[in-house]
N, C-alpha and C positions, 0 to 999 in steps of 0.2 A: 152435565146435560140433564135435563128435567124427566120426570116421569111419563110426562105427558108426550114427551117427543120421542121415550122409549117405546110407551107403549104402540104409538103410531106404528113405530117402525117395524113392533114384533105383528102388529095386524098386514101390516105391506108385506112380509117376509113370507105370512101364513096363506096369505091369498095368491103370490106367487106358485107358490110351491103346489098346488091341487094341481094344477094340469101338467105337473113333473110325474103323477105316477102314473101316466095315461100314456107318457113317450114313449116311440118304439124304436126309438136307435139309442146307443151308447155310446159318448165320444171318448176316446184317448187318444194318447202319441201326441194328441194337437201343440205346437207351440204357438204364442200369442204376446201381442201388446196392447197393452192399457192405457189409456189417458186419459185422466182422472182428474174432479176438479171438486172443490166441495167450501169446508169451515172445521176449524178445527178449535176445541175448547178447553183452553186452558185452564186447571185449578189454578185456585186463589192464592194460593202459593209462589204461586210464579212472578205473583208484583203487576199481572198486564195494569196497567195503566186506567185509561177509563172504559174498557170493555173487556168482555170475554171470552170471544171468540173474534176470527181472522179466517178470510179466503187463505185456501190453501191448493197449491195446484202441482199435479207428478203426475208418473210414469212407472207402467210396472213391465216387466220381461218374466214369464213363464212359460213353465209346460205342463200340461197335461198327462202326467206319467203312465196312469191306469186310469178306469172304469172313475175310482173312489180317491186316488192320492196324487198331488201336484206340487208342484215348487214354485218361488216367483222371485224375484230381486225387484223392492220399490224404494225408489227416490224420489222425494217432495221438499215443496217448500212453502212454508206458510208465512203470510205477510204481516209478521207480527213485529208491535212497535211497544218494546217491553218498557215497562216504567224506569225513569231517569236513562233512558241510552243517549248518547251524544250529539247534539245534532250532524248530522247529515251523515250518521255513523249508518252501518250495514246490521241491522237489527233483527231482519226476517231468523225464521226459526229451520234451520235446513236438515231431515234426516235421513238415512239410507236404512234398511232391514233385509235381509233373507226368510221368509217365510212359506211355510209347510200347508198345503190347504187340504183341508179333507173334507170331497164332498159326499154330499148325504145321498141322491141319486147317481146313477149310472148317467141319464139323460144330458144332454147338453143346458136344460134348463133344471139349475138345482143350487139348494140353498149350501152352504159350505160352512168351516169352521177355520180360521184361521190362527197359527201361533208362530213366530218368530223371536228373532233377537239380530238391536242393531248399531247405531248411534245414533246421537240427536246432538246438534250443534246448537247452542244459543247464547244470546247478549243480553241477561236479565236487568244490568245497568252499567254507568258508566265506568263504576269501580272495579265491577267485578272483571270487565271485560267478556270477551267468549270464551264460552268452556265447552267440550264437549262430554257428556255422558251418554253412556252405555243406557239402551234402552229395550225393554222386553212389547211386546207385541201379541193380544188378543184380539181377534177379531168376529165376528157374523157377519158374513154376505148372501148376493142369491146374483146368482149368473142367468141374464137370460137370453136366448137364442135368435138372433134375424134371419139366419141364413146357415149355409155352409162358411161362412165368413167373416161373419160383424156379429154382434152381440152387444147387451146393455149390461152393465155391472152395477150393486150396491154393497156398498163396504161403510160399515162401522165398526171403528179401533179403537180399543181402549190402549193408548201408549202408556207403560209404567218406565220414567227417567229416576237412572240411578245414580244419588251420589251430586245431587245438581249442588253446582255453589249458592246454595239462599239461605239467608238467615230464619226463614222459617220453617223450611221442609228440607231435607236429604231427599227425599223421595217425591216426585210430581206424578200424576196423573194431568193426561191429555188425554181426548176423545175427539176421534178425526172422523168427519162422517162423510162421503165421498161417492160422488154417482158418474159413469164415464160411458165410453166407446170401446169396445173391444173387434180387433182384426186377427182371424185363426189363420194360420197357411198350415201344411201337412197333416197328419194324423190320418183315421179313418174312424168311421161310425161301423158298426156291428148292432144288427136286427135285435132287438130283445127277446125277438119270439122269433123259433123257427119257421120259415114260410113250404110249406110242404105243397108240391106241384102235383099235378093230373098224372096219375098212373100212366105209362105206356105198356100196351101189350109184347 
């Protein structure tokens, strides 16, 4: 991913984030899912063919543990047609991960840290066939709020795949960059600030 499209994204993240320190509720307990749709950019490594990146489209299942700490299970799949795969062979790039998220506010609008570990299944060509490698998971996001309900998400994932079959790299980087719908059922919110009421005599 280029500089230029990083740097966008750390300005989108930073302008988000100002009216997370002004929120006056705190959300946990919430469980939630994700549908997430985005592109995701293969190192050169990988052999893709004549581009770099490929739509990529999942689903995540979490919960909101605390104030600051959450868990998720996500599965995707990117539409990638990796160099020499077979014709009319099943090429796409399919992985699953468990990861850890730690957000940086209390508020339900807040940016987050992501780390996991998971697999990644892929068909880099016809020889190789499908292999699946073990794959690590870093991420930046920023959650933001619609409602008691719905919500907007940004995720970008640096995937590091280990151990891939390519004659050039053991090791791949991928960068999934991914903007969705989010639906919360359960939890509760808590005031940030105590609300102190009228004296009675």
């Amino acid at each position: 991913m280029n500089r230029g499209l990083r740097t966008l994204l750390s300005v989108a993240m930073l302008a988000f984030a100002v009216p997370a320190w002004a929120a006056d509720s705190a959300a946990h307990d919430q469980t939630y899912v994700n549908l997430f749709g985005g592109n995701v950019f293969f190192n050169g490594a990988s052999g893709l063919a004549h581009h770099d990146g490929n739509a990529v489209l999942g689903l995540r299942l979490g919960q909101r543990l605390s104030a600051h700490l959450g868990v998720e299970a996500q599965v995707a799949a990117a539409f990638a047609h990796l160099q020499d795969a077979a014709p009319n062979a099943d090429a796409n790039q399919y992985s699953g991960a468990l990861l850890g998220n730690v957000y940086a506010f209390a508020s339900p609008n807040t940016p987050y840290v992501s780390l996991g570990l998971g697999a990644s299944s892929n068909r880099f060509n016809q020889d190789l066939g499908r292999g699946t490698s073990l794959m690590g998971v870093l991420g930046l996001g920023y959650q933001y709020s619609l409602g008691d309900h719905f919500g907007l998400r940004l995720d970008v994932q640096d995937q590091l795949l280990f151990n891939t079959p390519t004659s050039s790299a053991a090791n791949l980087n991928n960068v999934q960059v991914t903007g969705g719908i989010s639906y919360f059922w359960g939890g509760s919110k808590k005031s940030a600030f105590p609300v102190i009421g009228p004296a009675h005599p």
